[in-house]
Backbone as JSON Lines, residues from 0, in Angstrom:
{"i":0,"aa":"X","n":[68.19,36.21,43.11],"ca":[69.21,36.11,44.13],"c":[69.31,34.66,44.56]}
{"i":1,"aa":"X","n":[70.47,34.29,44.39],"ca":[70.76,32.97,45.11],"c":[71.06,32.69,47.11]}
{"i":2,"aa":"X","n":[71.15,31.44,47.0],"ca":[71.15,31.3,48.26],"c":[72.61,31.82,48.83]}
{"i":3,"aa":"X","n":[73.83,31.58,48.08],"ca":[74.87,31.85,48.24],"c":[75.08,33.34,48.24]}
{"i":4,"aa":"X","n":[74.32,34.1,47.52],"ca":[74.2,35.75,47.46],"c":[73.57,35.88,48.83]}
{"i":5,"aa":"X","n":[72.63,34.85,49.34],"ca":[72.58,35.78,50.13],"c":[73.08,35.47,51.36]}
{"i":6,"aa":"X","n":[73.57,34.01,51.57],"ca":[74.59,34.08,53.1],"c":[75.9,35.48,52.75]}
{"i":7,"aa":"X","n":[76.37,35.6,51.73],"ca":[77.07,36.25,51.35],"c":[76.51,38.24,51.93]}
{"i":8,"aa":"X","n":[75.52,38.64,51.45],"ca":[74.66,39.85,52.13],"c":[74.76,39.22,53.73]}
{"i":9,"aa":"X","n":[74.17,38.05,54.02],"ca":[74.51,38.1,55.67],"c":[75.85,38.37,56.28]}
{"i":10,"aa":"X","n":[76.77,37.87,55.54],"ca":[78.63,38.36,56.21],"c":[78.7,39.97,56.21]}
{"i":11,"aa":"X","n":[78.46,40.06,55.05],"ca":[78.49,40.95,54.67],"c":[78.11,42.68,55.4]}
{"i":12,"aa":"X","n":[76.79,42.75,55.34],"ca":[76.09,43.37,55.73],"c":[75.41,43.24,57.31]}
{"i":13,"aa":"X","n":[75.17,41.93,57.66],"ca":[74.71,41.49,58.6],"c":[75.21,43.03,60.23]}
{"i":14,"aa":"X","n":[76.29,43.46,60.41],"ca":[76.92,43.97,61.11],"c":[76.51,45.36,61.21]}
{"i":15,"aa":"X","n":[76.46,45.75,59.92],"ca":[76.34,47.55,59.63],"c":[74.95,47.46,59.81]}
{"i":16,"aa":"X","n":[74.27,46.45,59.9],"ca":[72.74,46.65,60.29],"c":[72.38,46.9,61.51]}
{"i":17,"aa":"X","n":[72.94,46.02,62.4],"ca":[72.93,46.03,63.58],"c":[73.38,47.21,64.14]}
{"i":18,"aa":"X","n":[75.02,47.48,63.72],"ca":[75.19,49.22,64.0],"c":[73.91,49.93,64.2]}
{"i":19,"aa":"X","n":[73.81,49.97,63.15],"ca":[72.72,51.29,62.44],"c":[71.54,51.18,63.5]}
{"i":20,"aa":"X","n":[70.62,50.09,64.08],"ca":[69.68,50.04,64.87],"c":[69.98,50.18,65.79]}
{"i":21,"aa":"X","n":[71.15,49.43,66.47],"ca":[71.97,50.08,68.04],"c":[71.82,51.31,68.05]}
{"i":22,"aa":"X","n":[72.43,51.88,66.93],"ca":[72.32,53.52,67.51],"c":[71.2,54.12,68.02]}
{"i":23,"aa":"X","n":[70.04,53.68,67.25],"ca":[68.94,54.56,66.32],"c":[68.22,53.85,68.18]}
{"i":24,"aa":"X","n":[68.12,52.69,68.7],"ca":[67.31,52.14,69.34],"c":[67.77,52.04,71.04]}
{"i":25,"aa":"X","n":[69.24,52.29,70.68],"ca":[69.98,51.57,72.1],"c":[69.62,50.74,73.3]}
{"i":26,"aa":"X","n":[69.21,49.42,72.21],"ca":[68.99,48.45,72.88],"c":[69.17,47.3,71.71]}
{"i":27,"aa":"X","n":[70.29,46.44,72.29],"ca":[70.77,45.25,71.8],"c":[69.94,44.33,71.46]}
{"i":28,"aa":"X","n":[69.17,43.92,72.19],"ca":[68.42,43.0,72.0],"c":[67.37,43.29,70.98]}
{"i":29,"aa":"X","n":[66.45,44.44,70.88],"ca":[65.74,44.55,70.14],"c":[66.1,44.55,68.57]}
{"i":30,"aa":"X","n":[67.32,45.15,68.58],"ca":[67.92,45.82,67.74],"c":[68.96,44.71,66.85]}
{"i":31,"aa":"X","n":[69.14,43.7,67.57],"ca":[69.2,41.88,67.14],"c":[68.01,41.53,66.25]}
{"i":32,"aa":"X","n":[66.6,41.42,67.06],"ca":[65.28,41.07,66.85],"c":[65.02,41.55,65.01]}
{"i":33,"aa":"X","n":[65.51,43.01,64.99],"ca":[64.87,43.64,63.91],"c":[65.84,43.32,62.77]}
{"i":34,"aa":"X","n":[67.12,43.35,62.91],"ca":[68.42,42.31,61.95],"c":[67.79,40.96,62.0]}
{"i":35,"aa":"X","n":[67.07,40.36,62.72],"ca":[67.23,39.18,62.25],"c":[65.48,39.15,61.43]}
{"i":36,"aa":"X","n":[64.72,40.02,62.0],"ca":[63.45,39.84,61.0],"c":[64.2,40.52,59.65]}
{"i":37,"aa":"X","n":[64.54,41.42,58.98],"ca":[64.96,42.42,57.91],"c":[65.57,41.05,57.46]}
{"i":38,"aa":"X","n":[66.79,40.21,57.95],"ca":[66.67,39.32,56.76],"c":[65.87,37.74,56.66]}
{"i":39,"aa":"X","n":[64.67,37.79,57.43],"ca":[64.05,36.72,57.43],"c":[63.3,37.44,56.39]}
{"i":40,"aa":"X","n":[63.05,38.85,56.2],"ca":[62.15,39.04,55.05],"c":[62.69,38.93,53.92]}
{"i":41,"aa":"X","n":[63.64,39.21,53.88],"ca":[64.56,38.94,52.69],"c":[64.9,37.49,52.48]}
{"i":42,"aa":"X","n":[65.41,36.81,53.4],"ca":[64.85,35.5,52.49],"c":[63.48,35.16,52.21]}
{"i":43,"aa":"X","n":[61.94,35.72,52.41],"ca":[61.02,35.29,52.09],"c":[61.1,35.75,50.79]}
{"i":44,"aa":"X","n":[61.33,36.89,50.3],"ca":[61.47,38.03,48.59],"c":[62.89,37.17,48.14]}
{"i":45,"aa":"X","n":[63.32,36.18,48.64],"ca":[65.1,35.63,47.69],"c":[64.99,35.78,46.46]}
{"i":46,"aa":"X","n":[63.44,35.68,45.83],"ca":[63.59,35.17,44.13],"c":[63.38,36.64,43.32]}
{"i":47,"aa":"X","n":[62.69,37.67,44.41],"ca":[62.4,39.0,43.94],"c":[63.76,40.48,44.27]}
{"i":48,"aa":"X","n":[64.24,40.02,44.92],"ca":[65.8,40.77,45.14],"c":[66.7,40.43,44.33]}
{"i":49,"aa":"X","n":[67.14,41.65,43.87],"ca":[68.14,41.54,42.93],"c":[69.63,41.31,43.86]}
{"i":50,"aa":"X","n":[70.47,40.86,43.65],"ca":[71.64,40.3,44.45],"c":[72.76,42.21,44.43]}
{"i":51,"aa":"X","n":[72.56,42.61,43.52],"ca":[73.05,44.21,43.07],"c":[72.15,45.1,44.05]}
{"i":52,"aa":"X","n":[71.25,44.78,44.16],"ca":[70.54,45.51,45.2],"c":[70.05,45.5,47.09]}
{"i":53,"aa":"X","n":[70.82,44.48,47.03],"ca":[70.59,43.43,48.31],"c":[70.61,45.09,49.35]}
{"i":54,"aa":"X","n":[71.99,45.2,49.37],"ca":[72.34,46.33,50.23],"c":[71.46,47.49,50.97]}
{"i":55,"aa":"X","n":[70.7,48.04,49.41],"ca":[69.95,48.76,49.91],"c":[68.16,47.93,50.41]}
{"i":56,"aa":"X","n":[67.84,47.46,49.86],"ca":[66.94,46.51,50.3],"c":[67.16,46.11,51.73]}
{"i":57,"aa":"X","n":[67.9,45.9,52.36],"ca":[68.18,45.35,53.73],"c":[68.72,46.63,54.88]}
{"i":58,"aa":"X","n":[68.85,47.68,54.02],"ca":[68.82,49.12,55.36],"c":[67.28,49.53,54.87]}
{"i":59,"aa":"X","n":[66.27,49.53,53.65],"ca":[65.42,49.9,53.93],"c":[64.16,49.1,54.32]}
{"i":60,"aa":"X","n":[64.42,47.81,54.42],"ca":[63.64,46.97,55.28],"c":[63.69,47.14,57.11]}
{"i":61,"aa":"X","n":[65.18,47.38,57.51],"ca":[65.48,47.22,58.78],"c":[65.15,49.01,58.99]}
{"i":62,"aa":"X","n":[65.15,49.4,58.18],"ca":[64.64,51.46,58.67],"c":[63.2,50.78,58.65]}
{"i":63,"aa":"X","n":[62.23,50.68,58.03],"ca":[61.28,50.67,58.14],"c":[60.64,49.69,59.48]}
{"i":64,"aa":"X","n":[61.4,48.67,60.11],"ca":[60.92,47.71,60.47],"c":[61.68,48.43,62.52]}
{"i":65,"aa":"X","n":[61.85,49.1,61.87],"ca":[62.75,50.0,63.43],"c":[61.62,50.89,63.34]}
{"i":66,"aa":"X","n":[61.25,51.73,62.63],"ca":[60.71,52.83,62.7],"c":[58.85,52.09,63.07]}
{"i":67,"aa":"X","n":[58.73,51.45,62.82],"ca":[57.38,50.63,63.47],"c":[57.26,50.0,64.84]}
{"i":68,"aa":"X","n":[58.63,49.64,64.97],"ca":[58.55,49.36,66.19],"c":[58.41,50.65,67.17]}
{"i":69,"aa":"X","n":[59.2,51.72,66.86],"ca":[59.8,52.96,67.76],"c":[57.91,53.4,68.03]}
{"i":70,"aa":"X","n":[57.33,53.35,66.9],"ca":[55.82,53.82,66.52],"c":[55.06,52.98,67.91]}
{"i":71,"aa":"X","n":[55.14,52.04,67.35],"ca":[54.18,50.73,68.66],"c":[54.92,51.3,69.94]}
{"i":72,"aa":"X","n":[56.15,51.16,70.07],"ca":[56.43,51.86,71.79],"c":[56.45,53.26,72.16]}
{"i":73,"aa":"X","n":[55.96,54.03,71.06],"ca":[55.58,55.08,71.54],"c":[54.01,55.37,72.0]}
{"i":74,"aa":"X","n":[53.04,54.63,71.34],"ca":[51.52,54.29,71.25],"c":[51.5,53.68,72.93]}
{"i":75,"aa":"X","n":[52.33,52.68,73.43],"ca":[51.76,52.17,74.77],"c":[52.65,52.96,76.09]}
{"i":76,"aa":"X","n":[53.9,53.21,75.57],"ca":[54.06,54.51,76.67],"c":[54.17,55.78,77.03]}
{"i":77,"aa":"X","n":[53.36,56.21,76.04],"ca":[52.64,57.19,76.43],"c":[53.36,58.8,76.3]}
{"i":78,"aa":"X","n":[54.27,58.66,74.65],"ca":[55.74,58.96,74.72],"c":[55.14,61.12,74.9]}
{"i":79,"aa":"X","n":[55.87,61.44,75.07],"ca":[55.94,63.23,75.07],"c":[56.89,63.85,74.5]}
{"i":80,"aa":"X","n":[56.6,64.66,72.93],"ca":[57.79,64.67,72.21],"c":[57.95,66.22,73.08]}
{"i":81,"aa":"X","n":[57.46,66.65,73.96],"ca":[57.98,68.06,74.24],"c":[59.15,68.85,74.29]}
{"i":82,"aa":"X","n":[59.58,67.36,74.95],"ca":[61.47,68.03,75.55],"c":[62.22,67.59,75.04]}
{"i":83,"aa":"X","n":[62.07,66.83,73.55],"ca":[62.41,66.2,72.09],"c":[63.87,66.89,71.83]}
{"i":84,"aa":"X","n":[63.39,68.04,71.38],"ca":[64.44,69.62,70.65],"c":[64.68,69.97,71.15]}
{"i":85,"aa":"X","n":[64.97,70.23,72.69],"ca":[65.64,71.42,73.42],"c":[67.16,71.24,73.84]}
{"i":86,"aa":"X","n":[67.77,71.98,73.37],"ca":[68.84,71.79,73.36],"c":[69.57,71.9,75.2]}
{"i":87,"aa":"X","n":[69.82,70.98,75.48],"ca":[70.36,71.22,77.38],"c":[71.97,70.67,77.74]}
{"i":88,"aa":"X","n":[72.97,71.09,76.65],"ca":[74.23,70.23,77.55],"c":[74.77,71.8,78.22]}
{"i":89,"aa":"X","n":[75.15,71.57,79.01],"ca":[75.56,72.58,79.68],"c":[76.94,72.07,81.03]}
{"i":90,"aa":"X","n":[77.64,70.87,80.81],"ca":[78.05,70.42,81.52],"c":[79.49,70.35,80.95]}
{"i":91,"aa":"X","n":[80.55,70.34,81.63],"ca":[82.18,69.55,80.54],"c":[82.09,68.68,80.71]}
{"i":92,"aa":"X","n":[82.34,67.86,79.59],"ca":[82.93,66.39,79.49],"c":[84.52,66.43,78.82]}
{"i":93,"aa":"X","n":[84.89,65.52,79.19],"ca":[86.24,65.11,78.07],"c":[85.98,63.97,78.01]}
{"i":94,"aa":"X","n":[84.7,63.36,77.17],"ca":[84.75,62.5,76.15],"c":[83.49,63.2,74.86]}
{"i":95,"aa":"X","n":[84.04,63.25,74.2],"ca":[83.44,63.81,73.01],"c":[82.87,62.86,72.12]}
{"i":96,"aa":"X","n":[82.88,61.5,72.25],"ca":[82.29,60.64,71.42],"c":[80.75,60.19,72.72]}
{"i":97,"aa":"X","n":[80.67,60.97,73.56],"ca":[79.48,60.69,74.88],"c":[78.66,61.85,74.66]}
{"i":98,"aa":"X","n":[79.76,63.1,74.43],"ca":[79.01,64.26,74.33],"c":[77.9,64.04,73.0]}
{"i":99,"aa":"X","n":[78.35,63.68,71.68],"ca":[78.02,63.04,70.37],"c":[76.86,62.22,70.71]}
{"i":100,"aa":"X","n":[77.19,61.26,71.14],"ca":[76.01,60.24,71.09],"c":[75.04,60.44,72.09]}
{"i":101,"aa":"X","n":[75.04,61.28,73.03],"ca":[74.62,62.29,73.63],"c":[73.18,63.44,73.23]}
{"i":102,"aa":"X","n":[74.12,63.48,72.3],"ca":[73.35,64.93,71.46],"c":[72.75,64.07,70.09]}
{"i":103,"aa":"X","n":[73.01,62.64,70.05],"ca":[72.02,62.47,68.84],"c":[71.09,61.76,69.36]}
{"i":104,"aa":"X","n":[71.08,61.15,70.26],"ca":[69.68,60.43,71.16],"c":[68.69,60.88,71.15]}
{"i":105,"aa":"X","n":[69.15,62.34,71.57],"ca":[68.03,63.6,71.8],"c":[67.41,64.17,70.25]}
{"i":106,"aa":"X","n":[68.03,63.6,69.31],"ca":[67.11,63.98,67.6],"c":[66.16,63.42,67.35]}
{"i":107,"aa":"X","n":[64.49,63.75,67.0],"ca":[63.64,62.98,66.5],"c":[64.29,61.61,65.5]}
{"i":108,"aa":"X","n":[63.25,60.69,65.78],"ca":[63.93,59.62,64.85],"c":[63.69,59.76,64.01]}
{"i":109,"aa":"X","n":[63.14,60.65,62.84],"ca":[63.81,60.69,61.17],"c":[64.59,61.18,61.3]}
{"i":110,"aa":"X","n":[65.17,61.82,61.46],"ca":[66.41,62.95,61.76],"c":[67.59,62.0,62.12]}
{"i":111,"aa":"X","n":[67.46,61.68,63.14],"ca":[68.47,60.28,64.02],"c":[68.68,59.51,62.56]}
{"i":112,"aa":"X","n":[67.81,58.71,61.97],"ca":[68.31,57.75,61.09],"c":[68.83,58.47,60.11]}
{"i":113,"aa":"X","n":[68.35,59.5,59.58],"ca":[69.03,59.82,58.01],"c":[70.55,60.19,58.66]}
{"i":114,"aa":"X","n":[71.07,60.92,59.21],"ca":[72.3,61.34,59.95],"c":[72.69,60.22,60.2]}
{"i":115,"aa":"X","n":[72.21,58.99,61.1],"ca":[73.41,57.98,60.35],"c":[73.8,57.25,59.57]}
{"i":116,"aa":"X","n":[72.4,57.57,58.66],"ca":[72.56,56.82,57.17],"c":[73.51,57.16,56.65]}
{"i":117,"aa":"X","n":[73.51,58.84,56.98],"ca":[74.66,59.47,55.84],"c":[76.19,59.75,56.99]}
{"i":118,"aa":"X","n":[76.48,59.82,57.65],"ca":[77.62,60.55,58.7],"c":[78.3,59.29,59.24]}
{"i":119,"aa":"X","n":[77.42,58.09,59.32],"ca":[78.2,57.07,59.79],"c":[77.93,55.7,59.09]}
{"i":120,"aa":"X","n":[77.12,55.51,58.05],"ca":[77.21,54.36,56.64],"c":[77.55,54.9,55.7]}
{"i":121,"aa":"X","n":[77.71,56.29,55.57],"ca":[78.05,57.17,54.29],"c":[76.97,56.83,52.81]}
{"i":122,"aa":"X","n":[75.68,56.81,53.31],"ca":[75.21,56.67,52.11],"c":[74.73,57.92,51.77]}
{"i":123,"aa":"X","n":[74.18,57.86,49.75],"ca":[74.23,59.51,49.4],"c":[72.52,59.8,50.14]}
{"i":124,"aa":"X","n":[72.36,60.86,49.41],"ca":[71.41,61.55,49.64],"c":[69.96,61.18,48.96]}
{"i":125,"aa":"X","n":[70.57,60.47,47.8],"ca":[69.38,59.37,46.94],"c":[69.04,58.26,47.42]}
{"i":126,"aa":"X","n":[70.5,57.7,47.99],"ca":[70.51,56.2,48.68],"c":[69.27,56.23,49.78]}
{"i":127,"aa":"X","n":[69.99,57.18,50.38],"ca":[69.27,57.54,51.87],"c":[67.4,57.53,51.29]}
{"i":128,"aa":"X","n":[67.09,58.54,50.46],"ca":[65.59,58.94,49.99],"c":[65.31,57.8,49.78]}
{"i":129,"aa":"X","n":[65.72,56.77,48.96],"ca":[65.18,55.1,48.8],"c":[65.28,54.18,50.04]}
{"i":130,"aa":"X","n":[65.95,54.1,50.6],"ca":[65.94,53.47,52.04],"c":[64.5,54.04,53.0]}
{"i":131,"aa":"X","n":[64.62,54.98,53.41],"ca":[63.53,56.06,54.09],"c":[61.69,56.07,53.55]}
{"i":132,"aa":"X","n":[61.76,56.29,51.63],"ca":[60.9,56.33,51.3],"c":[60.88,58.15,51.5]}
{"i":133,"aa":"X","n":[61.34,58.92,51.91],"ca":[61.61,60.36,51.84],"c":[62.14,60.68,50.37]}
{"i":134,"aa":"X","n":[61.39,62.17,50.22],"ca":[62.46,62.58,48.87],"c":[63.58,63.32,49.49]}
{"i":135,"aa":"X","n":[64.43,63.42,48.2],"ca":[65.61,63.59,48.68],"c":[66.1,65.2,49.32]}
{"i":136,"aa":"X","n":[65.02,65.92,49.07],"ca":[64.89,67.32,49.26],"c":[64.61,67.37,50.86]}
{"i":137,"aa":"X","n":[63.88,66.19,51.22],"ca":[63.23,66.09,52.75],"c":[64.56,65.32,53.27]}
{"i":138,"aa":"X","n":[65.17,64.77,53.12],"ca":[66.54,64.38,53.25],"c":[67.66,65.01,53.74]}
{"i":139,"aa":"X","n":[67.44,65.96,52.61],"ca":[68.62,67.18,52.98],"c":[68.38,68.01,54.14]}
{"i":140,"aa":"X","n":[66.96,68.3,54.03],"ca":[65.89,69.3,54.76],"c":[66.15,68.22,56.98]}
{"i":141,"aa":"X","n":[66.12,67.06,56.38],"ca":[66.32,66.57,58.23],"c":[67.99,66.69,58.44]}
{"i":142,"aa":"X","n":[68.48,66.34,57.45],"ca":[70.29,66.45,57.95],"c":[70.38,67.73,58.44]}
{"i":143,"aa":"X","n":[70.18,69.11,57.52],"ca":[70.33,69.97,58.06],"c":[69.9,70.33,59.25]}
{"i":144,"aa":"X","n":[68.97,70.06,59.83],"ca":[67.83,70.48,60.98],"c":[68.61,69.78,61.95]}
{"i":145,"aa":"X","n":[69.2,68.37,62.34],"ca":[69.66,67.97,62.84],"c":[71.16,68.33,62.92]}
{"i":146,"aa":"X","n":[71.8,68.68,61.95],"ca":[73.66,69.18,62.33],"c":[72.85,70.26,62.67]}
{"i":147,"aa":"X","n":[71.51,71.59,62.83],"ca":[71.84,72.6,63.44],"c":[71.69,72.14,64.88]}
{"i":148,"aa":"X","n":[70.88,71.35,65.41],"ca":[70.48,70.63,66.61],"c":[71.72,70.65,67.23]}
{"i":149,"aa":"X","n":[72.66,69.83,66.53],"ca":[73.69,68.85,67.15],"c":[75.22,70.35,67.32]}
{"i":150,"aa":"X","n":[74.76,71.26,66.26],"ca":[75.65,72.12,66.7],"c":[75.6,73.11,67.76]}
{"i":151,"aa":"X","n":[73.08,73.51,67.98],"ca":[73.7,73.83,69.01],"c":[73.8,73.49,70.65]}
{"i":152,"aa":"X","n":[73.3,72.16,70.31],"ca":[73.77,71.28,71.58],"c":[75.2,71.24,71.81]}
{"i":153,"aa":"X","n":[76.01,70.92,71.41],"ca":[76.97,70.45,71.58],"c":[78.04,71.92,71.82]}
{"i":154,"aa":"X","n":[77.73,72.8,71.12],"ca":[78.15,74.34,71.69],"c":[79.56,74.17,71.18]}
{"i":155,"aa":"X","n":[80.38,75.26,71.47],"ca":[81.98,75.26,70.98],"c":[82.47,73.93,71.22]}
{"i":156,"aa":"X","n":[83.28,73.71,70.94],"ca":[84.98,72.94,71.39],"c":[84.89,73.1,72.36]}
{"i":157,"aa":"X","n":[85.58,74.63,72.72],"ca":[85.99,75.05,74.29],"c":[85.15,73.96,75.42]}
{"i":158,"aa":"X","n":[83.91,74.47,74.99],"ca":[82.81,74.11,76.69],"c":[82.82,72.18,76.65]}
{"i":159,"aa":"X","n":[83.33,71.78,75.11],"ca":[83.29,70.13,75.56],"c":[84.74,70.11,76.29]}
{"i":160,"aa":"X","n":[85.56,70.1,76.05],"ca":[86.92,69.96,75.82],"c":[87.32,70.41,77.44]}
């Protein structure tokens, strides 16, 4: 990979990274921090990245490098996955993109990332297993678990609407 490949992956990509950790982290700043280590590592590997592969190399550096962090701040505060899964909207809204992001906050974070690997970067189900380090069977196995979550949080139409 050249140097030009890879300011080129920074235009590029630089953005959908950041997405992707905003969601997963909702917090800007950190979520800056981990885009900008994912490609400080990547320029340290420049001569070992293939320029064809940049893409995925740089969501599964920044998944892995999120998911360590989420690890370390769960270790010092003292996190309680109890009330993780329970499904509680019970309120109307008429905004449905609140109700949404809402109801995916509340998904364990493997679950959280593969769902927006795939629902909002559209990557496949292989892509996703190489990014993650999951097979692709465990892949399928969190999407599903999570659209049942999110369906039955989120309950009819009617009760958002």
């Amino acid at each position: 990979m050249t140097v030009e490949d890879y300011n080129r992956a920074v235009d590029l990509y630089a953005d959908n990274l950041f997405r992707f950790v905003l969601k997963n982290l909702k917090d800007e700043h950190r979520s800056g921090d981990i885009v900008q280590d994912t490609f400080e590592r990547l320029w340290m590997k420049l001569e070992f990245v293939s320029a064809l592969k940049v893409k995925t190399y740089l969501f599964t550096t920044a998944y892995h490098t999120m998911i360590d962090h989420i690890r370390k701040e769960k270790r010092y505060a003292g996190y309680d996955p109890a009330g993780v899964n329970e499904p509680s909207h019970s309120g109307q809204y008429s905004d449905l993109g609140e109700v949404i992001e809402k109801a995916v906050g509340k998904l364990p974070e493997d679950q959280k990332a593969v769902v927006m690997l795939r629902d909002y970067e559209g990557y496949s189900y292989r892509e996703i297993a190489l990014i993650t380090g999951l097979s692709e069977s465990q892949v399928k196995v969190y999407i599903y678990r999570a659209r049942i979550f999110l369906k039955n949080y989120i309950g009819s139409l009617e009760q958002v609407i």
